[in-house]
C-alpha positions in Angstrom: 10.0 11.8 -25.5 11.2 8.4 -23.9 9.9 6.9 -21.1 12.0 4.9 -19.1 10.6 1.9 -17.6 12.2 -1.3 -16.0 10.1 -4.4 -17.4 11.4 -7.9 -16.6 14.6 -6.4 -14.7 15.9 -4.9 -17.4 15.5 -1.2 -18.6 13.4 -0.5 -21.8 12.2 2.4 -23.8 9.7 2.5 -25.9 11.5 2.4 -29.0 12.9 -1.4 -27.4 9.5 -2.8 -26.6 9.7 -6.1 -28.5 6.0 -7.0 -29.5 4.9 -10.3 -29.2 1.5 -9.6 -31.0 1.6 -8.6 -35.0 -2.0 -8.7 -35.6 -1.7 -5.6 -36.8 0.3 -2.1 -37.4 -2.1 -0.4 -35.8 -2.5 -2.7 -32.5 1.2 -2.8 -31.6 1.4 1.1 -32.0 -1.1 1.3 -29.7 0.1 3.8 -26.7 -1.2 2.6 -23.2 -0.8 4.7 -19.9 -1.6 3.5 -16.2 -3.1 5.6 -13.7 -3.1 4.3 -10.4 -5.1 4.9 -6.9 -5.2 3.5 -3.5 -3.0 1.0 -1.7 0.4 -0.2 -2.1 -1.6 -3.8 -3.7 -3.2 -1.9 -6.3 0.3 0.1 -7.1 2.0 -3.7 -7.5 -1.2 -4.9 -9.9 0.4 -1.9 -11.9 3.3 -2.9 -12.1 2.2 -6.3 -13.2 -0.1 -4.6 -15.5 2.2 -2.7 -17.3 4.8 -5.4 -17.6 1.9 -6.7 -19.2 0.7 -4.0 -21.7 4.7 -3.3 -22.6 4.8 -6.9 -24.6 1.9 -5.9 -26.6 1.8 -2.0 -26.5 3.9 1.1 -26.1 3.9 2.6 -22.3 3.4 6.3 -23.0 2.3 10.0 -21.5 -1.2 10.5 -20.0 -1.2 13.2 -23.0 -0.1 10.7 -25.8 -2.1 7.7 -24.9 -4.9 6.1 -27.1 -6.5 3.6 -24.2 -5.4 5.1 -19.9 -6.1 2.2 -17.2 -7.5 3.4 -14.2 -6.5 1.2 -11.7 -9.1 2.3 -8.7 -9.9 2.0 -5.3 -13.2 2.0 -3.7 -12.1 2.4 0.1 -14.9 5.5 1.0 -17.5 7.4 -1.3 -15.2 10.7 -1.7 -12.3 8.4 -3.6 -15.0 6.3 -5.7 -16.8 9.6 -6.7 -13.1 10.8 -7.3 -12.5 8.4 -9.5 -15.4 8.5 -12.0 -15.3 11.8 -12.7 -12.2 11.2 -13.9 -13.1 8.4 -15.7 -15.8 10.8 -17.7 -13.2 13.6 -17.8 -10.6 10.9 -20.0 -13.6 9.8 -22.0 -14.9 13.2 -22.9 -11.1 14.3 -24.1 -11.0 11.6 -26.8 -9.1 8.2 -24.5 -10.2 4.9 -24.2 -10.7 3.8 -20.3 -10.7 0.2 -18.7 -11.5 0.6 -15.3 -9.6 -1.6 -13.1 -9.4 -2.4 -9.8 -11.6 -2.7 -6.3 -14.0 -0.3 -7.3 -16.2 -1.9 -9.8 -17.1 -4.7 -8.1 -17.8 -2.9 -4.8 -19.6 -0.2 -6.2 -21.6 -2.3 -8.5 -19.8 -1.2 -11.6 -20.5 -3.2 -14.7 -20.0 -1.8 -18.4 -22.0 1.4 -18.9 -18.8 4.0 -17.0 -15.7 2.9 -19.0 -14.9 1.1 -21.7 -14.2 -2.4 -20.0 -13.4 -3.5 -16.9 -10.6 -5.9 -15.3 -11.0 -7.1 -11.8 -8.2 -7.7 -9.4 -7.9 -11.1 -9.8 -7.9 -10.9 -14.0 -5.2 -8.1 -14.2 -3.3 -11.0 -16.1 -6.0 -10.2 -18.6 -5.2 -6.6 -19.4 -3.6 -6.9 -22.6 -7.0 -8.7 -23.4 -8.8 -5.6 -22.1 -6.6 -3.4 -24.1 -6.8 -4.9 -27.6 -11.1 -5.0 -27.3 -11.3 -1.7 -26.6 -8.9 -1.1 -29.6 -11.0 -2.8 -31.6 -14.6 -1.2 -30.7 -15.8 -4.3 -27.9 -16.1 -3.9 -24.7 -15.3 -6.6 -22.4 -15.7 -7.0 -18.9 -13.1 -9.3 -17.1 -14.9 -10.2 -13.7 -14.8 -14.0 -13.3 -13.8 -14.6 -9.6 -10.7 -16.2 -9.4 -7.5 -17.5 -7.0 -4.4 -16.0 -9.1 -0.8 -16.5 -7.7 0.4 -12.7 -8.8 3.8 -14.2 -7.6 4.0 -16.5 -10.8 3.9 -12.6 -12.7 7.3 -11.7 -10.7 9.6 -12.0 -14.0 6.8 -9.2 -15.8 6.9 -6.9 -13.9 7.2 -3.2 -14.6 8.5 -0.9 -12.1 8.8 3.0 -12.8 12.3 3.9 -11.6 11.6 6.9 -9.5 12.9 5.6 -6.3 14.7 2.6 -4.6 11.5 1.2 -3.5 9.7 -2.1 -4.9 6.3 -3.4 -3.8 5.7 -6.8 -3.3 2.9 -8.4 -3.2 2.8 -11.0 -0.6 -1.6 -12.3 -0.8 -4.3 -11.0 -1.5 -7.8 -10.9 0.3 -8.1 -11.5 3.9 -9.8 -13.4 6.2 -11.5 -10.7 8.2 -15.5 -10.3 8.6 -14.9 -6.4 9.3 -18.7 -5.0 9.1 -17.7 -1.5 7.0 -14.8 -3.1 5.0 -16.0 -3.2 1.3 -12.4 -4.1 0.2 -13.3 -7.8 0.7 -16.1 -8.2 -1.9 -12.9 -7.0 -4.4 -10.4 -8.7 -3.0 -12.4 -11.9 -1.7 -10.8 -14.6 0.8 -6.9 -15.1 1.3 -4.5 -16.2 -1.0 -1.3 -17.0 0.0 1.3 -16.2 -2.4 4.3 -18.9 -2.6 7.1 -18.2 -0.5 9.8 -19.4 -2.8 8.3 -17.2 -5.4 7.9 -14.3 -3.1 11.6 -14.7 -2.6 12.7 -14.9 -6.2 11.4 -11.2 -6.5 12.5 -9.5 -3.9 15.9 -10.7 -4.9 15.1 -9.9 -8.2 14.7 -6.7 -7.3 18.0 -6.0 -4.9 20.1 -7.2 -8.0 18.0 -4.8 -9.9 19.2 -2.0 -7.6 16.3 -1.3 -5.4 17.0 -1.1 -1.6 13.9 -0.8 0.2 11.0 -3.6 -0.2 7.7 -3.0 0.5 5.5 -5.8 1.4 2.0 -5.3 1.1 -1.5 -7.4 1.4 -4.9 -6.3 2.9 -3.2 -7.8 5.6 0.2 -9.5 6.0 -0.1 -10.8 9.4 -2.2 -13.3 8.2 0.1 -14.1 5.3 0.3 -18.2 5.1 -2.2 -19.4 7.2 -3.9 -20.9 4.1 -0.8 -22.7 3.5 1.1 -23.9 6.8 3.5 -21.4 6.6 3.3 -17.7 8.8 4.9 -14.1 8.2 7.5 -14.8 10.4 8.9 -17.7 8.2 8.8 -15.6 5.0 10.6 -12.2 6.9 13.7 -15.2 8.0 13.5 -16.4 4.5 14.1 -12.8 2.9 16.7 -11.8 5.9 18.9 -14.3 4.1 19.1 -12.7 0.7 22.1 -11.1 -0.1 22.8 -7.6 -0.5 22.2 -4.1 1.7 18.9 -3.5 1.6 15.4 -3.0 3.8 12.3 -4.4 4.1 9.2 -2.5 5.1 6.3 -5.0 6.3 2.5 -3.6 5.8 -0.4 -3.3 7.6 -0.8 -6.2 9.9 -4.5 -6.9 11.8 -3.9 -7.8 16.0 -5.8 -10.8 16.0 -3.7 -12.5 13.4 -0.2 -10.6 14.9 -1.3 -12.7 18.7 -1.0 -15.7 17.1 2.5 -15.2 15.7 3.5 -12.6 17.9 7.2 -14.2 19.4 7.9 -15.9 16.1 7.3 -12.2 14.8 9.6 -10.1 17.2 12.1 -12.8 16.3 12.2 -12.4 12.8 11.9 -8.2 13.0 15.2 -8.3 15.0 17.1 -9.1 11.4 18.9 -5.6 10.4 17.0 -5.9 7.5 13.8 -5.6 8.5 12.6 -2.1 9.4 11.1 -2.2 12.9 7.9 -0.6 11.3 4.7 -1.9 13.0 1.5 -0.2 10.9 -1.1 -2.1 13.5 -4.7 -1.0 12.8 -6.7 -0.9 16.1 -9.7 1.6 14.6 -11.3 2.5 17.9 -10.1 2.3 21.4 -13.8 1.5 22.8 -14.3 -2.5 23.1 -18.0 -2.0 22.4 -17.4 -0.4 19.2 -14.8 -2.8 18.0 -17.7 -5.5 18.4 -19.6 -3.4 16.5 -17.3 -3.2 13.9 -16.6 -7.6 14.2 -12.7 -6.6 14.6 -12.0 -10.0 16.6 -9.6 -8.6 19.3 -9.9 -5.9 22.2 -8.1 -2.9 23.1 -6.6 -4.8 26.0 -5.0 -7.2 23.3 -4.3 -4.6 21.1 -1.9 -2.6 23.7 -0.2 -6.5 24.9 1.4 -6.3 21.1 2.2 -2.3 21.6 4.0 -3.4 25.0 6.1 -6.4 23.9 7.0 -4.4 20.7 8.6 -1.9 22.2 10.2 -3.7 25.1 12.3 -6.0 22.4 13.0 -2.9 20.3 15.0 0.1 21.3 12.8 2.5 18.8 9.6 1.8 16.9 7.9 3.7 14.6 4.1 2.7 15.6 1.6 3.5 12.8 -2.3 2.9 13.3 -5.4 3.8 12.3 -8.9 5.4 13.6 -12.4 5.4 12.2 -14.2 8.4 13.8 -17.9 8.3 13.8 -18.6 4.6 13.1 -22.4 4.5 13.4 -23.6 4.7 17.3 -20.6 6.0 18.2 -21.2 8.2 21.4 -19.0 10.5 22.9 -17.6 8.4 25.5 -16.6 5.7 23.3 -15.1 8.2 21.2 -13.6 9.6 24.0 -12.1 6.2 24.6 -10.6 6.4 21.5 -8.3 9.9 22.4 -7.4 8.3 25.2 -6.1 5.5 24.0 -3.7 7.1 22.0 -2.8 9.2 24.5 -1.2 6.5 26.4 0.1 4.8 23.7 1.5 7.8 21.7 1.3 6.2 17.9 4.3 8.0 15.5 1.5 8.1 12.7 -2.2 7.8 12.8 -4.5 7.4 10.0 -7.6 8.9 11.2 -10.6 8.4 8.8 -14.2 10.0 9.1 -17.1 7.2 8.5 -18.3 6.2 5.5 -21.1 4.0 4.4 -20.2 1.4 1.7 -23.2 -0.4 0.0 -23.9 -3.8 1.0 -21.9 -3.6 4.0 -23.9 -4.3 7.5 -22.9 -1.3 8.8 -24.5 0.2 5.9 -27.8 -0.7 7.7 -27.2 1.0 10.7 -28.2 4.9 11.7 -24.8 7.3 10.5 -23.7 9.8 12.7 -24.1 13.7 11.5 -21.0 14.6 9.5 -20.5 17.8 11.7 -20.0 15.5 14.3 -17.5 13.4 12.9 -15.7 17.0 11.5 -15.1 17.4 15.0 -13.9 14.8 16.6 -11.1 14.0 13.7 -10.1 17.6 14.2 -9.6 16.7 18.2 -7.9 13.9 17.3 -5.9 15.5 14.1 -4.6 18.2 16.8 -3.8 15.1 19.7 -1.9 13.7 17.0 0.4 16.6 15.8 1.1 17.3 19.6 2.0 13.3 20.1 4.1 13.6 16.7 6.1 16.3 17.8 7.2 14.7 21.4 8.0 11.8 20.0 10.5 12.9 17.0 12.2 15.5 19.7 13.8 12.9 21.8 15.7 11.9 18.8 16.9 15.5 18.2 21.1 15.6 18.7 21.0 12.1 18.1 22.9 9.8 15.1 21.5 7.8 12.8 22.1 5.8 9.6 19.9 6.0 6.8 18.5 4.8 4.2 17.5 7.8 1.0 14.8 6.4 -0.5 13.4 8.9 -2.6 13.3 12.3 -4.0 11.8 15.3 -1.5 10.9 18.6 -2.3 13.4 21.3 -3.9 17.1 20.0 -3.1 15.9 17.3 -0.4 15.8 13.8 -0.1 13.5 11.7 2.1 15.6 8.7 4.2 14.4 6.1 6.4 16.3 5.1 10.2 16.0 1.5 10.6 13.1 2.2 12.7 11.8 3.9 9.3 11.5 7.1 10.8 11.3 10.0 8.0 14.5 11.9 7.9 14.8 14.8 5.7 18.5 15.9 4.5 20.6 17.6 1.2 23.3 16.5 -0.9 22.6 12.9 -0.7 21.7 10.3 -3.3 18.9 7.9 -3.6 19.4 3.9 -3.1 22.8 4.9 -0.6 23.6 4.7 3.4 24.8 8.0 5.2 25.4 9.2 8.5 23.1 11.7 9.4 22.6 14.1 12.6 19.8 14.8 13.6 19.1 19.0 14.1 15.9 19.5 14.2 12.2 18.2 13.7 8.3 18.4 12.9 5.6 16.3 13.9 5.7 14.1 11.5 9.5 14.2 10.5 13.0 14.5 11.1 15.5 16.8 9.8 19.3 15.5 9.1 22.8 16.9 8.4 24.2 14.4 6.5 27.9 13.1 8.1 28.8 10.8 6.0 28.6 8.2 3.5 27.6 4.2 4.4 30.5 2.1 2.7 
């Protein structure tokens, strides 16, 4: 079986890996797969990782490797106990594991669960990681360190299952968020270099992908280590050429105030999907201090506002923490209510979880029935607010944007609000005209009209 990959912008297979290593037969025949959890930052560390591992080794199956990297997240307990029993499960079949990732350094993760272990800011040492293991050692790459991932732009190894590419734009943050364990993985901010940032995303257009993803822990506050700002960098990539679309990631309020006209400017390019994912995580004031979130609801719904007075249609994504310790029912309350009036397309809702060494690992949790119920109350508020907001655009026209493969003989496309659209007889990477016939609450569903010359 051949696997195809695209490694340096140009397709590969394994039988046209060129090896750069000849220390031995054995070594270069090597088969290396990538398994890969979490966030769309940990999905472009693959992609660097396997651009990587291809000069070296032979990208293969899950069932044909000799050494699987597991490149992990360690956001809540469930996902991190996830994780290592999967780790076990490859071990006890016979492969090789190097644990990668955010979750050995916030759970405390050393040597004794995998065979070695690369850290988000050593990824550039994987093929390292690789040939130890090969060899019997195991290493552990966890020296903290400020890595440009940009310079790694020409490397990189995407998986051509869609039109999408992920860019990484920093990494770390500057947050002091008192249940985030993300930040002892991911440490302070690092700006990436703009001019290299730019390099790859027109890398990737000429290599035929049409919607770029730009992802940090947090991209609003992209560049202030740096004198430069998110704005700058979404006017620098609205000049590329080519038809394509950018979608912009999670972006914290605090950091969005400070940019906030400079940032409506630059989201009124055609290019840049008008996609706000805007994390509030509790609409009680007294429970964002709690939390050391830096901003208040009040501030929170300005942005909301001004957003959606510049833009004809949003697509306004957020998320909730439910149960955050000393949570009572009228803060939580607070919470519903808020997105009742504000009426978010997509809500992440996410039930408390304690994360060693965080301080709000100290405090007294709230019992898990209690949190059960009030994500269900929210989970139902949210499929209601879904469904009223995708029916006003039922009879309407839209172009899209098909992005990737749906279920049985659909496709999924994207309005330039990046509003899901599902339709048939389409192909991914083009522009149609679509109608819009009916709808869920958490999609639309499209006729298509026609073709986008």
């Amino acid at each position: 079986m051949i696997f195809l990959h695209e490694c340096n912008y140009l397709f590969v297979t394994r039988k046209k890996v060129t090896f750069l290593s000849h220390e031995s037969e054995l070594t270069a025949m090597a088969k290396v797969y990538i398994e890969t959890y979490g966030c769309t930052s940990n999905q472009a560390d693959s992609d660097i990782m396997r651009g990587l591992i291809a000069k070296e080794f032979t990208l293969s199956s899950i069932d044909d490797a000799d050494v699987v990297v597991i490149n992990s997240c360690g956001v809540v307990e469930y996902t991190e106990r996830k994780i290592l029993r999967r780790v076990q499960e490859l071990k006890s079949s016979g492969k090789r594991v190097i644990l990668a990732g955010c979750l050995p350094r916030i759970a405390g993760i050393k040597d004794s669960i995998a065979d070695s272990i690369v850290s988000p800011d050593n990824i550039d040492r994987i093929s390292d990681a690789v040939r130890n293991v090969l060899e019997g050692k195991n290493v552990v790459f966890d020296e903290r360190r400020k890595v440009d991932k940009s310079e790694f732009r020409c490397v990189k190894c995407r998986l051509r299952e869609n039109a999408i590419a992920i860019v990484s734009i920093s990494e770390g943050c500057l947050g002091k968020c008192s249940y985030c364990a993300t930040r002892f993985a991911r440490g302070r901010l690092k700006s990436f270099k703009p001019e290299n940032i730019v390099d790859e995303v027109r890398l990737a257009v000429e290599s035929g992908f049409k919607e770029i993803q730009l992802t940090s822990q947090d991209t609003s506050a992209y560049g202030r280590d740096m004198n430069t700002n998110l704005a700058e960098l979404l006017m620098m990539i609205s000049e590329i050429d080519g038809e394509f679309r950018v979608r912009v990631g999670m972006m914290n309020p605090n950091h969005m105030l400070d940019i906030l006209e400079d940032l409506i400017y630059s989201f009124k390019s055609e290019k840049i999907f008008k996609f706000f994912h805007i994390p509030v995580q509790s609409g009680s004031d007294a429970v964002l201090r709690r939390m050391n979130r830096e901003y208040t609801v009040e501030e929170f719904e300005e942005i909301i506002v001004k957003l959606r007075k510049e833009f004809e249609d949003i697509v306004l994504s957020t998320d909730i923490i439910v149960g955050y310790p000393q949570e009572g029912l009228e803060e939580f309350m607070e919470s519903y209510r808020l997105l009742e009036r504000i009426k978010p397309d997509i809500v992440n809702i996410t039930r408390f979880s304690s994360r060693k060494g965080t301080p709000a690992s100290k405090l007294r949790d709230i019992p898990d029935w209690i949190k059960k119920e009030r994500s269900r109350k929210l989970t139902e508020l949210v499929y209601r607010i879904g469904k009223e907001n995708n029916s006003r655009h039922v009879g309407k026209r839209y172009t899209v944007l098909v992005t990737k493969k749906g279920k049985g003989n659909t496709f999924l496309a994207r309005t330039d609000s990046y509003r899901p659209v599902i339709v048939e007889d389409v192909e991914i990477g083009n522009f149609y005209s679509v109608f819009v016939e009916d709808c869920t609450f958490n999609y639309l569903k499209g006729k298509k009209i026609s073709k986008k010359d």
